[in-house]
N, C-alpha and C positions, 0 to 999 in steps of 0.2 A: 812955399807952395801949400797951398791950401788939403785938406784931407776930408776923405767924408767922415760919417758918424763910424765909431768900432762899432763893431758887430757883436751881439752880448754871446756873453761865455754857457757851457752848459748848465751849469747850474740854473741860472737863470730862464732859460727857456724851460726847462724840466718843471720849475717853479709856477708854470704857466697853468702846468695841467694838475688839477689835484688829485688825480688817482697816482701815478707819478711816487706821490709821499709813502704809500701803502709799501709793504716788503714784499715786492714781486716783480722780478726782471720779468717785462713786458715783452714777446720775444714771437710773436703772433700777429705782427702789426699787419699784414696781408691779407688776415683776413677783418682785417677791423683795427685802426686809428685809435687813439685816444683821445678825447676833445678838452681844448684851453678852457679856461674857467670864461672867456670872454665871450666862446659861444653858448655854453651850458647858461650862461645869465642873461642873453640874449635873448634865448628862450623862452626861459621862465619868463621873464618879462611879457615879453609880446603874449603870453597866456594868460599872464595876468594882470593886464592893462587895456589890450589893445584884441582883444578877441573878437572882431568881431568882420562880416561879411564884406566884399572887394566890391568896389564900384559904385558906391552910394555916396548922396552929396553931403551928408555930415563931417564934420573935420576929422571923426576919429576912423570913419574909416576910410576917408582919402590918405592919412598916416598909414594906413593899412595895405591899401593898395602902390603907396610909393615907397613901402618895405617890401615889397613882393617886383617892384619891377627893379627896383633899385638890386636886387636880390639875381635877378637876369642880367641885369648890367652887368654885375659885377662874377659872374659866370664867363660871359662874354671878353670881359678883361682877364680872366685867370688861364681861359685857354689860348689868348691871344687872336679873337676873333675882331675883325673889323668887317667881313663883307660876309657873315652869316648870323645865325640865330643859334640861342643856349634855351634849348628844349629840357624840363625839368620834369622830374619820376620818382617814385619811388625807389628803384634800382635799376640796374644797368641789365639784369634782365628783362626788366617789364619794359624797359626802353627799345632794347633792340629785338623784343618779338614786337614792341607797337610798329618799328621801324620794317621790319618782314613783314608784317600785315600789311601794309600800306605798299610796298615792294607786289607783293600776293595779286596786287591790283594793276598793274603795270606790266608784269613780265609775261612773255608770254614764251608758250610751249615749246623747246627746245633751244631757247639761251641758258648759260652758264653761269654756274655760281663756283667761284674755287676759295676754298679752305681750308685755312691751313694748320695740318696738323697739331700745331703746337698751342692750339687754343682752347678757352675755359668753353664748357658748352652753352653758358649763355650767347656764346657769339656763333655757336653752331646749331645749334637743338634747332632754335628758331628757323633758320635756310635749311637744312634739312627739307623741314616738312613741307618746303614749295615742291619737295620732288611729285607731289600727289597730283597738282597741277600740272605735271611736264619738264617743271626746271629741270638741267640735270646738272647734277652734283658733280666738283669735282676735288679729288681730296689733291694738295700741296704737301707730298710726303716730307717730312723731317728726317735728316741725316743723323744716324742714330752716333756719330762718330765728332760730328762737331755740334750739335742740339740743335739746329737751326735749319728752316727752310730755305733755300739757297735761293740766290735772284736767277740762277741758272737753271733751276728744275721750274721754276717760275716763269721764266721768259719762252719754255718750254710749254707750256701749258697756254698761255695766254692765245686768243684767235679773237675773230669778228666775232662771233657768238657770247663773249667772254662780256656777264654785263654788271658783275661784283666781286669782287676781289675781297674775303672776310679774315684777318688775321690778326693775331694780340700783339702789342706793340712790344710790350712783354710779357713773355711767360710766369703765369702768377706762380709757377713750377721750376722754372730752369731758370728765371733772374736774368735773360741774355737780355737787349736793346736790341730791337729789328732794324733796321733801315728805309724807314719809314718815308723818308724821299724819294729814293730811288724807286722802291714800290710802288709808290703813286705813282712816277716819271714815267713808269715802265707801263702802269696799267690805262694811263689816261691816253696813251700814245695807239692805245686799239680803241677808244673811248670807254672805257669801264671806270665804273664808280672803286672807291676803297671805303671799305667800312673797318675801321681800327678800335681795338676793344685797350683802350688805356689806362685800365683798371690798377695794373702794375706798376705802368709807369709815373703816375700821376703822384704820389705820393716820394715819390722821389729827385724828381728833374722839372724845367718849367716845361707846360703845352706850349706849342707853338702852331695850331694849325694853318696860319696864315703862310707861314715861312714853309711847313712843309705839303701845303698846296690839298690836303687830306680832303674829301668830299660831306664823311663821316666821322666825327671820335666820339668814345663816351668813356665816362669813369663814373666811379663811386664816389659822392663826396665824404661817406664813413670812414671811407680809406685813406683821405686825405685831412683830417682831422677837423672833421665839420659834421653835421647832421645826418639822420638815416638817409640821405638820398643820391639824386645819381642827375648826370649834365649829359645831355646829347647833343653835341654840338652839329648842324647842320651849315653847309654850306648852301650859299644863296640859289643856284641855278640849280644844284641837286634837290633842293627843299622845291622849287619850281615843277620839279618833275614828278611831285606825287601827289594824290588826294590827303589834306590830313581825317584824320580816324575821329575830329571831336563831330558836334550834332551839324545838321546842314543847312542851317541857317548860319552858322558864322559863315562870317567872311573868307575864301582859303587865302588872301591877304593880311589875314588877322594872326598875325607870329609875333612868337613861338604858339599862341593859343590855338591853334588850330591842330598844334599836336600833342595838344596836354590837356585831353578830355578829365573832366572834373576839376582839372586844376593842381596846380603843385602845392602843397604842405606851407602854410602861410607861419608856423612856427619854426618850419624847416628852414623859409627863404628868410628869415632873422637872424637863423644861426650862420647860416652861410652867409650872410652880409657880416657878419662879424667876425669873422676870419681873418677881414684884412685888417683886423687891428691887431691877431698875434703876426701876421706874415708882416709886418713891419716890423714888428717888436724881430723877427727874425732876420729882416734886414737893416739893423739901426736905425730904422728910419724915424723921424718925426712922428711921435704917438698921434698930434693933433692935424696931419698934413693928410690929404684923402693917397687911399691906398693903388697907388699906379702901376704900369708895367713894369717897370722900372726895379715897383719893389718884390714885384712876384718875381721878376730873373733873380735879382739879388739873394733874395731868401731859399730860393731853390738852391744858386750855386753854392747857397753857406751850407746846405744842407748837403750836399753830394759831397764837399769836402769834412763833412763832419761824419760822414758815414761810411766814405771810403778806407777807413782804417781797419773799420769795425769789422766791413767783408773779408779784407787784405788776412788779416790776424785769424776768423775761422775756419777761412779756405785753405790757411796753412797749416792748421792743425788738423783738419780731415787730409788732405792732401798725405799728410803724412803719416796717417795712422793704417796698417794692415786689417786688408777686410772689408775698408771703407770705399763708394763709389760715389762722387759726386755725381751728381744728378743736374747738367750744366756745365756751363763754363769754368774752370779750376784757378781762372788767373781774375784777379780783383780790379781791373780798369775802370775804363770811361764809356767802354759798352758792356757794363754789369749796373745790377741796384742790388739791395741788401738784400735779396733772398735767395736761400743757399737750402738745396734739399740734398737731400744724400739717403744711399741704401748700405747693408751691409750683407756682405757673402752667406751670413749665420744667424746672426737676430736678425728677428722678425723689426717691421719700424713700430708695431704698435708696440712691441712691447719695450721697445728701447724709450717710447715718449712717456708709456706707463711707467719708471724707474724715474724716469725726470718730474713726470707730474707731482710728484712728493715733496720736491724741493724749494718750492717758489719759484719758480722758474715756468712761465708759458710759451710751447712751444706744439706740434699738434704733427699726425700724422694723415695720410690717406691720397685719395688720386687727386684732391683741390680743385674736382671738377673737372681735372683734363683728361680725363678718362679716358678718350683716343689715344694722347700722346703715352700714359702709361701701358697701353695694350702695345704701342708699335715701338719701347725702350725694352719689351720684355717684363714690364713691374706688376704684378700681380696688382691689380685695382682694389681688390677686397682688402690689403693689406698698406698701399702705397708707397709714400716716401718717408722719413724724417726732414721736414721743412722748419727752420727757424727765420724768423723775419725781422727786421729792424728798419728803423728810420732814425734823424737826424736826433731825437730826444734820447734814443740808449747810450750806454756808456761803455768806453771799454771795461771797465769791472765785472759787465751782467754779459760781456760777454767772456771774459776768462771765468767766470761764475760759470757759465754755462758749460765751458772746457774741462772745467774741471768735473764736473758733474759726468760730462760724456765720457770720459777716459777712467771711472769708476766702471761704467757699464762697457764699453768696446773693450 
């Protein structure tokens, strides 16, 4: 019986990236990825060849322009879209305030926004401040006892009025995996939109927004080991329903362009076209074969099996240390990713991250943004969490490195 390709060992994908070589467990990946040498030269390139403006009939910058759509294509393949558009930004904040501005223009005075507690405030700041307009806000409390907003306080909340639904798919704080199905099922079933902030999860698991039926998702692609930028995926009949934000002479048939005034980062959509040459390299696959669906599931599941040890191994050393409170889920499954925060009864977190900073070892403290969810756990915001993060490129070493390290200071 025939077999596919193996899947290359760590070594070899580490080999990818060259900061990687440097003496410094990497341990912060949440808030920033580390990029293959394939996209970092991708770049360069395209700056230094190929610089030049989108849409004009010379050959170099028709190359130009079919690196930039080729560039959406291949957004569009990563989160699993067939019947919408991959909207490009500089971050997944500037995304989902362009996304609330455009919202700002449609809702009207006494529909609902519910959100939920457990999110980064770029997926709340922005809904928020339609309350000036009328919306009214409604917050999706988290259970301070299992970390998660429940489909039952959810289903609770939900009415005719009800006309977006804002929630992270994971906690860039607590590391749990929402249920992302059923939230939609539940919300589309009064007709309301889901806008899903997948900043967490994207770096760990594949998108699938086709399969889980989502309206809205976005991510960071710094986070997933590509360029400073960020994907807003829209679905076709929600992107229907708004004005886009660019000048008003385009066409609003003209997508994704019509929601990416000025344009997206024409070195940025090189680097992100290049990605699918390590996400192969992560799935075995054929270096010279174009980078499919097939190979983004692939490369994901290698990844979630390559980093489920890593969770499993530090949860069981906080778990069992006196003093110490994980901040999250305490069990290492298949609804957890690598990031694992914790507080403790007596040290403060900065200054436990301040004793670790010394060692080569990065790992970071504070609210990560979720500054609601820190006020309604009890954590002092001024002080936050102790968070360490990982993806599929750490190794167990930098994380018993890191064990060791903690159990000098707790």
């Amino acid at each position: 019986m025939e077999t596919g390709p193996a899947r290359p060992d760590l070594a070899a994908l580490r080999a990818a990236f060259p900061a990687l070589g440097a003496d410094i467990a990497f341990l912060e990946n949440a808030g920033g990825s580390q990029v293959p040498a394939c996209v970092a030269d991708a770049m360069h390139a395209y700056m230094t060849q190929t610089y030049v403006q989108l849409g004009a009939g010379y050959p170099l910058s028709q190359r130009c322009t079919a690196t930039v759509d080729d560039a959406h294509a291949f957004a569009r393949l990563f989160v699993g879209a067939r019947r919408g558009q991959a909207i490009l930004g500089s971050s997944t904040t500037v995304l989902l305030n362009l996304l609330a501005s455009c919202y700002a223009q449609v809702l009207q005075p006494g529909q609902e926004i519910i959100l939920a507690e457990t999110g980064h405030e770029a997926n709340l700041g922005c809904w928020k401040r339609l309350e000036k307009q009328g919306v009214v806000i409604r917050w999706w409390p988290v259970d301070p006892a299992s970390f998660t907003c429940t489909l039952d306080g959810l289903r609770a909340m939900m009415g005719q009025r009800t006309a977006l639904v804002a929630l992270p798919h994971v906690s860039n704080l607590l590391g749990g995996i929402a249920d992302l199905p059923a939230i939609v099922a539940m919300a589309h079933a009064t007709g309301a939109r889901v806008v899903a902030d997948g900043v967490a999860y994207a770096p760990h698991r594949a998108i699938d927004v086709d399969a889980w039926d989502v309206d809205w998702y976005v991510y960071s692609t710094y986070k997933v080991f590509g360029p400073h930028m960020a994907v807003l995926y829209g679905r076709d009949d929600a992107l229907a329903e708004l004005p886009g934000p660019n000048h008003d002479f385009i066409p609003r048939d003209d997508l994704p362009y019509q929601f990416e005034p000025g344009g997206a980062s024409h070195e940025g959509c090189a680097g992100l076209l290049a990605l699918g040459g390590y996400l192969k390299l992560m799935a075995g696959a054929d270096a010279d074969a174009p980078c499919t669906r097939a190979v983004v599931e692939a490369a994901f599941a290698h990844a979630a099996a390559l980093e489920q040890p890593l969770t499993a191994r530090l949860l069981e050393y906080l778990n069992g240390k006196p003093g110490v409170r994980v901040v999250g889920s305490p069990v290492a499954d298949e609804r957890r990713v690598g990031t694992v925060s914790f507080t403790h009864e007596r040290l403060a977190a900065r200054d436990i991250v301040a004793a670790v900073d010394g060692t080569g070892i990065a790992i970071r403290h504070g609210h990560m943004y979720a500054y609601r969810l820190c006020q309604r756990l009890g954590i002092p915001v001024g002080d936050g969490v102790v968070r360490a993060s990982f993806v599929h490129y750490n190794t167990p070493a930098e994380i018993e490195r890191l064990i060791g390290v903690l159990d000098g200071i707790l």
